[in-house]
ROVO-714166 format. One record per residue (C-alpha): residue number from 1; residue in three letters; x, y, z. Coordinates in nm, 3 decimals, decimal comma, padded with zeros to 5 digits, m for minus. Example, Ala and Ser with C-alpha at 12.3 -4.5 7.8 and 13.67 -1.06 7.14 Angstrom:
% residues 2
koltor=1 filum=Ala x=01,230 y=m00,450 z=00,780
koltor=2 filum=Ser x=01,367 y=m00,106 z=00,714
END
This chain:
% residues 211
koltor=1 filum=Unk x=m03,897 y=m17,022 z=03,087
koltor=2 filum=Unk x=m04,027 y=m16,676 z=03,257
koltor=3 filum=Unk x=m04,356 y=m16,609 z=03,344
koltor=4 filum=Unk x=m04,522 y=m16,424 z=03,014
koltor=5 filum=Unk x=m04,647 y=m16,157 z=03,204
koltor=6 filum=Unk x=m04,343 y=m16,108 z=03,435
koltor=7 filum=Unk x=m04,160 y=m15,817 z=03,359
koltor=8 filum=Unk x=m03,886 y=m16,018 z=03,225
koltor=9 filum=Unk x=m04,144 y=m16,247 z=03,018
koltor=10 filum=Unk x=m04,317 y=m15,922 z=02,876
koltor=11 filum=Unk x=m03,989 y=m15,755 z=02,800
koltor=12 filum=Unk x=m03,919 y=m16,102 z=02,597
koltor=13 filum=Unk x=m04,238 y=m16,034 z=02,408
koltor=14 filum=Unk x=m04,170 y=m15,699 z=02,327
koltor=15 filum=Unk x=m03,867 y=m15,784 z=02,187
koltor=16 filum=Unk x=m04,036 y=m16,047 z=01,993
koltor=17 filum=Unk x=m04,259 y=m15,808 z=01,850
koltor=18 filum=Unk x=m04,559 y=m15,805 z=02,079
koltor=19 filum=Unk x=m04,670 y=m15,442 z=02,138
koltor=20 filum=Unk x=m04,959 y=m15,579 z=02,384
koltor=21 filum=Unk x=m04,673 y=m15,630 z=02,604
koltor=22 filum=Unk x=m04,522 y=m15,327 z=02,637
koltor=23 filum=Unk x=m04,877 y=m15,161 z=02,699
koltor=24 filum=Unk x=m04,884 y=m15,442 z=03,016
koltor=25 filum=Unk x=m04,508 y=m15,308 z=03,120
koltor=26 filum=Unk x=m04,732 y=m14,919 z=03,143
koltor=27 filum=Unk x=m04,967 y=m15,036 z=03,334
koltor=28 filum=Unk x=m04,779 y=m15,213 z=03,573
koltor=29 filum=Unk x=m04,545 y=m14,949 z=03,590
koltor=30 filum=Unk x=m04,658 y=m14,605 z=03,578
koltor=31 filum=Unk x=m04,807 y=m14,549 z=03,904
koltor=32 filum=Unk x=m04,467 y=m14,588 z=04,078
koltor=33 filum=Unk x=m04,306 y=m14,399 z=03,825
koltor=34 filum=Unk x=m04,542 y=m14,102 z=03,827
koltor=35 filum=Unk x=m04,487 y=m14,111 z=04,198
koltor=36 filum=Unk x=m04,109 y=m14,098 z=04,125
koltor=37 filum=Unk x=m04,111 y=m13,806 z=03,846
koltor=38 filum=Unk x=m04,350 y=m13,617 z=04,058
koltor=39 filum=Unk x=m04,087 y=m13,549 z=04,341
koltor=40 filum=Unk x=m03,801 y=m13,518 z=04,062
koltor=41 filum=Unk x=m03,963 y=m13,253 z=03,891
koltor=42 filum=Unk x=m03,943 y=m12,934 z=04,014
koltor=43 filum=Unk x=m04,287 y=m12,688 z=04,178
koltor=44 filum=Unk x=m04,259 y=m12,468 z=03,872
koltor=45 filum=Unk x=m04,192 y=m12,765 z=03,630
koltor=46 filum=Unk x=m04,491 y=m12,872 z=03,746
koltor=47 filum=Unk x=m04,690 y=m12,567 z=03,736
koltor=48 filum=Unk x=m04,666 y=m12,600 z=03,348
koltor=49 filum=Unk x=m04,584 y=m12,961 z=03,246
koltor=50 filum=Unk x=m04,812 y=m13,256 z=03,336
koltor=51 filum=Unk x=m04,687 y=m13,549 z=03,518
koltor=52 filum=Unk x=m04,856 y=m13,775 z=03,280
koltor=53 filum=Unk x=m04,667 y=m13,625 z=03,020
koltor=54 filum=Unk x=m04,324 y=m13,696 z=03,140
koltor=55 filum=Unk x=m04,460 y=m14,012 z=03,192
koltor=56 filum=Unk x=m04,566 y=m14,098 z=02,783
koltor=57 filum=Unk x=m04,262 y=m13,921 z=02,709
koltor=58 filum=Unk x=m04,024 y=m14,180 z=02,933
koltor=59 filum=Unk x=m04,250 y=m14,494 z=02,818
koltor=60 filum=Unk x=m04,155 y=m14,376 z=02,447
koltor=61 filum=Unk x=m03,792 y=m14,334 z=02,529
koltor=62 filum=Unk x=m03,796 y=m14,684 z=02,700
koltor=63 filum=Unk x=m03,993 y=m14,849 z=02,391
koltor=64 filum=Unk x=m03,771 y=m14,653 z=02,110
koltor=65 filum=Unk x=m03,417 y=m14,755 z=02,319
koltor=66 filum=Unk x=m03,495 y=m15,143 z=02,446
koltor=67 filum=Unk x=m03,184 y=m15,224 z=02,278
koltor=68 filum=Unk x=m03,012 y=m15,046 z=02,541
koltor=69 filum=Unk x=m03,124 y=m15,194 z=02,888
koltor=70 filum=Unk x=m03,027 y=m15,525 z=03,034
koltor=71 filum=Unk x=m03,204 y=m15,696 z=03,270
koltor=72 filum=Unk x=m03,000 y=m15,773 z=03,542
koltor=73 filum=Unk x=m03,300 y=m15,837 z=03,827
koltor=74 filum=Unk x=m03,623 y=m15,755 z=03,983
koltor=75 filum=Unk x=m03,635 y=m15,366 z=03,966
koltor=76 filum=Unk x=m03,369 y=m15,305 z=03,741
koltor=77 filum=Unk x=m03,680 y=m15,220 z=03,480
koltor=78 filum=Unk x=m03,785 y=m14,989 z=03,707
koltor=79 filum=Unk x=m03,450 y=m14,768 z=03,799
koltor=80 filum=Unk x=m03,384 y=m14,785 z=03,449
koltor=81 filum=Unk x=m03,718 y=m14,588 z=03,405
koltor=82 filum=Unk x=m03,610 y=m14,361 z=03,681
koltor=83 filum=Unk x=m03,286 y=m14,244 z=03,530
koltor=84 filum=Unk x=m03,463 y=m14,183 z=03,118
koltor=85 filum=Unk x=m03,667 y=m13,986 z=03,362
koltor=86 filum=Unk x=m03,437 y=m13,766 z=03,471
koltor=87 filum=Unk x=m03,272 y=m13,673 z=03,134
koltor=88 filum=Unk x=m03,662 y=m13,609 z=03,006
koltor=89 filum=Unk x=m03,680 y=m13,337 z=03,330
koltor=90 filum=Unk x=m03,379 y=m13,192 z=03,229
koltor=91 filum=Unk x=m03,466 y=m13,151 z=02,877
koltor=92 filum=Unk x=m03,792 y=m13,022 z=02,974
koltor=93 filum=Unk x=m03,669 y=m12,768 z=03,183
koltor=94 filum=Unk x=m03,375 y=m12,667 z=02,966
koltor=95 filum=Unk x=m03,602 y=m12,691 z=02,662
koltor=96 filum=Unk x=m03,811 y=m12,440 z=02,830
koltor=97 filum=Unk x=m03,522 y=m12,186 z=03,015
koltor=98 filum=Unk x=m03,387 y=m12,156 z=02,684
koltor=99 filum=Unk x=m03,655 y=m12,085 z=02,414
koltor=100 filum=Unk x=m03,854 y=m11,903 z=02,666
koltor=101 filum=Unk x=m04,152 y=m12,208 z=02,559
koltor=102 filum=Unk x=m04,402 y=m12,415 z=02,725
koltor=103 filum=Unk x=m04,169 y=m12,761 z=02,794
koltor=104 filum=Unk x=m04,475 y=m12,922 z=02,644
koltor=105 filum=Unk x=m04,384 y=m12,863 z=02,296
koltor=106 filum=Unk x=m04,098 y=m13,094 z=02,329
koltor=107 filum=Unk x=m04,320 y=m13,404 z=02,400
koltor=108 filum=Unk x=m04,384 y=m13,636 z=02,151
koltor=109 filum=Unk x=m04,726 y=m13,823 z=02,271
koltor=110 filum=Unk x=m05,067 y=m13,643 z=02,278
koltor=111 filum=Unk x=m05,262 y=m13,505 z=02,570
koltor=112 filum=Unk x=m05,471 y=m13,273 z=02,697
koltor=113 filum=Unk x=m05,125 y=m13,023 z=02,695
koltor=114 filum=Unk x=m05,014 y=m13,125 z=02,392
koltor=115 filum=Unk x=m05,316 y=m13,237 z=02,163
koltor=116 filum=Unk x=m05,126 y=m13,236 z=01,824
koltor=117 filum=Unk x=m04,879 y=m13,466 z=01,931
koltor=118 filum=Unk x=m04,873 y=m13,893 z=01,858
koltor=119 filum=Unk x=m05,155 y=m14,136 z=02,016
koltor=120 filum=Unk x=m05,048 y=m14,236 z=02,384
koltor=121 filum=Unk x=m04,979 y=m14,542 z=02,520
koltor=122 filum=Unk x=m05,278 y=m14,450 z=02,779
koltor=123 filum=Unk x=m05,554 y=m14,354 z=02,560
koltor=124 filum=Unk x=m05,838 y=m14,315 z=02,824
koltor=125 filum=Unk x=m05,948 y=m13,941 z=02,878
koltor=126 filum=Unk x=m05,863 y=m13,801 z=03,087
koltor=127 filum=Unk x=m05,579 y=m14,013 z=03,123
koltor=128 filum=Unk x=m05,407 y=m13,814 z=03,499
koltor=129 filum=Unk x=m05,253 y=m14,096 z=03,680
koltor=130 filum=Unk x=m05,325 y=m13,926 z=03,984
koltor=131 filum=Unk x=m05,676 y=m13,825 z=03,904
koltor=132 filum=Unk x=m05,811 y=m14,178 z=03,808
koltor=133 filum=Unk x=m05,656 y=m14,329 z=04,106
koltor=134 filum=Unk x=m05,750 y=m14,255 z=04,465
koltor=135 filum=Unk x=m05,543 y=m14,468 z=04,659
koltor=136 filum=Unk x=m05,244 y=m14,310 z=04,486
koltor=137 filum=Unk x=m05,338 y=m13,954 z=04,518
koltor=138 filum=Unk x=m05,401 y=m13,991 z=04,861
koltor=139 filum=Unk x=m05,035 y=m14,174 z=04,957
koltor=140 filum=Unk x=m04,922 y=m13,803 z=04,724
koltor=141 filum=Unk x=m05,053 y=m13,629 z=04,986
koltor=142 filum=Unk x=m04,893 y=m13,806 z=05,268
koltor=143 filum=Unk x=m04,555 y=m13,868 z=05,125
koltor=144 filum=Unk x=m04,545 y=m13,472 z=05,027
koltor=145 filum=Unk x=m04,658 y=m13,386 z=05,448
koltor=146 filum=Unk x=m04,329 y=m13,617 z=05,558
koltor=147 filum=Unk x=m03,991 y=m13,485 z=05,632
koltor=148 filum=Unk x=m03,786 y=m13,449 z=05,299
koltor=149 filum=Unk x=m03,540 y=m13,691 z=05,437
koltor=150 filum=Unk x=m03,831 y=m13,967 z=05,550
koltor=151 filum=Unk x=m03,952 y=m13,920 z=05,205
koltor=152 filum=Unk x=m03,649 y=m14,004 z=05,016
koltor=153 filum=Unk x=m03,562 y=m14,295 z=05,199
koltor=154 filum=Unk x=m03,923 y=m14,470 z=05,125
koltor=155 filum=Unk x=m03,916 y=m14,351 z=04,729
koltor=156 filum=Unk x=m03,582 y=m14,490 z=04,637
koltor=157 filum=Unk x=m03,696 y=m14,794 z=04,865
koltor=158 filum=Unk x=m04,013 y=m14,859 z=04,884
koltor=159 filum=Unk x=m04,085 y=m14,688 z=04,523
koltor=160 filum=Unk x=m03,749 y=m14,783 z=04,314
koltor=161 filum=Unk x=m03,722 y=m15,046 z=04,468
koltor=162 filum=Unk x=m03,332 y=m15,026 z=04,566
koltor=163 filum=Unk x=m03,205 y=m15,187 z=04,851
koltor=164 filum=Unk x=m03,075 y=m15,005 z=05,212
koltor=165 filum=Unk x=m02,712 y=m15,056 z=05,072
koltor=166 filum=Unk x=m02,772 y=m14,936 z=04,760
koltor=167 filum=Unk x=m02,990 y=m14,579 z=04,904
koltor=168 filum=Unk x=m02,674 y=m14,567 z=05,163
koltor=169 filum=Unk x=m02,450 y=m14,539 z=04,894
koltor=170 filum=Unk x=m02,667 y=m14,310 z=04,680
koltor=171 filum=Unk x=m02,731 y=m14,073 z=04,961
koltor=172 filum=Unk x=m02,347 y=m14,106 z=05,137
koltor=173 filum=Unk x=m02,486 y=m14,229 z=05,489
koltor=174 filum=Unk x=m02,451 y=m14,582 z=05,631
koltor=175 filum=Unk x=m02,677 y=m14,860 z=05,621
koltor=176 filum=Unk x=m02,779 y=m14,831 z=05,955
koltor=177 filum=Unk x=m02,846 y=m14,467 z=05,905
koltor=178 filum=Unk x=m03,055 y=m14,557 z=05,616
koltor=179 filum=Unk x=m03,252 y=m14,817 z=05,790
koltor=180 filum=Unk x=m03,318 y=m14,618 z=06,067
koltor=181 filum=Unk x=m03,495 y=m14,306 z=05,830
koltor=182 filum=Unk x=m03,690 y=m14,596 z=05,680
koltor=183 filum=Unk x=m03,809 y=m14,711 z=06,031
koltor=184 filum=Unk x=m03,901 y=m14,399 z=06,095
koltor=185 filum=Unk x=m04,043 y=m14,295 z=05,790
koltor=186 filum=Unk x=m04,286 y=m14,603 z=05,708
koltor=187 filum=Unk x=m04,420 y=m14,569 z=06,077
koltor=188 filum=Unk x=m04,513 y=m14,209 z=06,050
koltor=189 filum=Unk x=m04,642 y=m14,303 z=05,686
koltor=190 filum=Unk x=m04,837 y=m14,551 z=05,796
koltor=191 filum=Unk x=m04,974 y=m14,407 z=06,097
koltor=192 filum=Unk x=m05,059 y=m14,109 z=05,835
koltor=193 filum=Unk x=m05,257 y=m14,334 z=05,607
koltor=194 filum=Unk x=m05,432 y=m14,501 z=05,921
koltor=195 filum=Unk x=m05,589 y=m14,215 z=06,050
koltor=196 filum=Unk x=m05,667 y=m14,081 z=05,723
koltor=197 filum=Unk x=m05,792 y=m14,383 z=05,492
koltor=198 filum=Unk x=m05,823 y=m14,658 z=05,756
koltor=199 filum=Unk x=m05,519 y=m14,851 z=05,542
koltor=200 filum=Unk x=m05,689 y=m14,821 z=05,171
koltor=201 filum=Unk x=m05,396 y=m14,601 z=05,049
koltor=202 filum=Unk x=m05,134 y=m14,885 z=05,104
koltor=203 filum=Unk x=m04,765 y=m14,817 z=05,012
koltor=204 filum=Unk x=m04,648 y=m14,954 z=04,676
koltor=205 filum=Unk x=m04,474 y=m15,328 z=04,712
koltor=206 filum=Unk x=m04,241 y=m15,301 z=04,373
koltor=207 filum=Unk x=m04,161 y=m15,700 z=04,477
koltor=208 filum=Unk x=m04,489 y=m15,767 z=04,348
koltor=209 filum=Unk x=m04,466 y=m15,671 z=04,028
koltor=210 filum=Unk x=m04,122 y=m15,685 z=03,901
koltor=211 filum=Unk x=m04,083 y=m16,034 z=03,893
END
């Protein structure tokens, strides 16, 4: 039997009707994947759109299409996240090119952008994922200072939780290329976050929650 509050085991419950679950599977989930939208969306994307509201507007997707994802293993939850994400971008921005609108009238949940839309699964206000967390606004700020290449490497990695293989064939380069950019990357990272925090921004371990 899985854990209960595994993803698996809370993915189980949801299924099973359990909407406390599903609220668990948000919190464990959306700091990585505000991380991840972050860098998909684009500057002037998020000039107008809040990251948190990508992020209600994925989590809705997720909880409205569960019939569609199969877990397969630890982070599979996770990527699947990452690619509803990148069709909600893309509808955002198209949304907006081609009405000539704020992309916030397309999401569903409400916020302090959209106010008339449905109750969130994060009801706190303000509810910024970056705001309310320290930690993860300050590993922001040293991911965005790295080397675009460095950067990717670590997100899909460290973040996505995909494996050097699976970034080498995402990106066309070799494993060995791959593992050498993450080298790289997490010591300049880290010796970032040293200096700066003295280690309390520490970089996201998606092993430890997507059991």
């Amino acid at each position: 039997m899985p854990e209960p509050t595994s993803t698996f085991g809370l993915l189980e419950r949801f299924r099973g009707g359990d909407q406390e679950a599903f609220r668990l599977l948000y919190e464990k989930y959306r700091r990585r994947l505000a991380l991840l939208i972050f860098y998909k969306m684009s500057e002037g994307l998020r000039e107008r759109v809040e990251v948190d509201d990508i992020l209600q507007e994925v989590f809705w997707e997720a909880a409205n299409g569960m019939g569609r994802f199969s877990y397969q293993s630890p982070g599979s939850f996770l990527r699947w996240l990452s690619r509803i994400a990148d069709t909600v971008i893309i509808d955002a921005a198209r949304f907006e090119s081609r009405q000539k609108r704020d992309a916030r009238e397309m999401l569903r949940f409400r916020s302090p952008s959209n106010p008339g839309g449905a109750e969130a699964l994060d009801s706190r206000s303000p509810s910024r994922v970056f705001a309310q967390d320290e930690a993860v606004r300050r590993l922001l700020e040293k991911l965005s200072a790295l080397p675009e290449e460095y950067r990717q490497v670590i997100l899909l990695t460290k973040v996505q939780g995909l494996t050097t293989a699976e970034v080498a064939e995402e990106l066309g380069k070799s494993r060995e290329a791959v593992a050498l950019l993450l080298h790289r990357g997490l010591q300049r990272l880290r010796a970032d976050l040293s200096e700066d925090t003295r280690g309390k921004a520490r970089i996201p371990d998606p092993g430890r929650s997507q059991k």
